[in-house]
Each structure stands twice: as structure tokens, then as C-alpha cells.
C-alpha positions in Angstrom: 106.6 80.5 119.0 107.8 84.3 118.6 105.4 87.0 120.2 103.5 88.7 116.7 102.6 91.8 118.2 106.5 93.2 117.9 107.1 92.1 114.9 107.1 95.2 112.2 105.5 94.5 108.8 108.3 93.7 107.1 109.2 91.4 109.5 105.7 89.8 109.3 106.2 89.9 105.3 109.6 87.8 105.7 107.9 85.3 108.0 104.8 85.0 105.6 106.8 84.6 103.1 108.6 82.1 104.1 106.4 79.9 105.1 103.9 79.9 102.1 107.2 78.2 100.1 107.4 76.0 103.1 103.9 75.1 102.1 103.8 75.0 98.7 106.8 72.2 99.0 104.7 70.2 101.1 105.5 70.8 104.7 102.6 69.9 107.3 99.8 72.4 107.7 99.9 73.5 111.6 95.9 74.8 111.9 92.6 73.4 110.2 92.1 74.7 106.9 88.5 75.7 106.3 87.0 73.4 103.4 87.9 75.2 99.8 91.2 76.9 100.9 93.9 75.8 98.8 96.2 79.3 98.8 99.4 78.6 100.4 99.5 82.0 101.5 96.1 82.3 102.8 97.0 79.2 105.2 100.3 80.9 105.9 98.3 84.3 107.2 95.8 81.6 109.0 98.8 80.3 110.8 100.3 83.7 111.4 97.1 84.8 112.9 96.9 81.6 115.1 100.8 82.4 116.3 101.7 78.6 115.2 104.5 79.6 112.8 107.4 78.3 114.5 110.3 81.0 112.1 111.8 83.7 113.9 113.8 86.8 112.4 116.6 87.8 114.5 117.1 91.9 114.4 120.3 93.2 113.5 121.3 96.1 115.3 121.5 99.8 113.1 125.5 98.7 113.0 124.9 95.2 111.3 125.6 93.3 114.4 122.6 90.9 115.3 121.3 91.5 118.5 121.4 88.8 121.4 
């Protein structure tokens, strides 16, 4: 799983993002849910927090080129 501390907030966004549709089609929950949560994107931000999110953004370089 990617580091979260570098990631900028749109980055973090993206990621989020992502993975509440992930979730909201049905893909496996990766941490316990408290009782009552039923928010896709609450459970994305409780996986974010955890660092279990396995999507990774690659940068892109200020001339469009990603980066290695």
C-alpha cells in the first residue's frame, strides 16, 4: 500500500473517490465497519485512514511525462 502522508489532497480526493465507486459496486470492504455505517464514502475514508487502500496515482511530471 502507497505511503498517505505524500499524497496532496487532490491526490487523496482521486483515491477516495475511487474507491467509494469501488464500493458501492460491491467490492470487499478491507477494515471492520462499525455497526450503523452504511456510507460508501465514510468506509472509503475508514480505509484511507487505516492505509489499506491498495490504488496508487502515478505523478506526472510539470511536462506531462509520468514520472518512474
Amino acid at each position: 500500500m502507497a505511503n498517505n502522508k505524500y499524497k496532496s489532497r487532490y491526490e487523496k480526493t482521486r483515491i477516495i473517490s475511487a474507491r467509494t465507486l469501488q464500493i458501492s459496486q460491491g467490492s470487499p470492504v478491507l477494515v471492520k465497519v462499525p455497526k450503523g455505517m452504511t456510507k460508501p464514502i465514510e468506509i472509503a475514508k475508514l480505509e484511507w485512514e487505516a492505509g489499506v487502500i491498495p490504488i496508487d496515482i502515478k505523478p506526472k511530471s510539470p511536462g506531462g511525462e509520468k514520472k518512474p
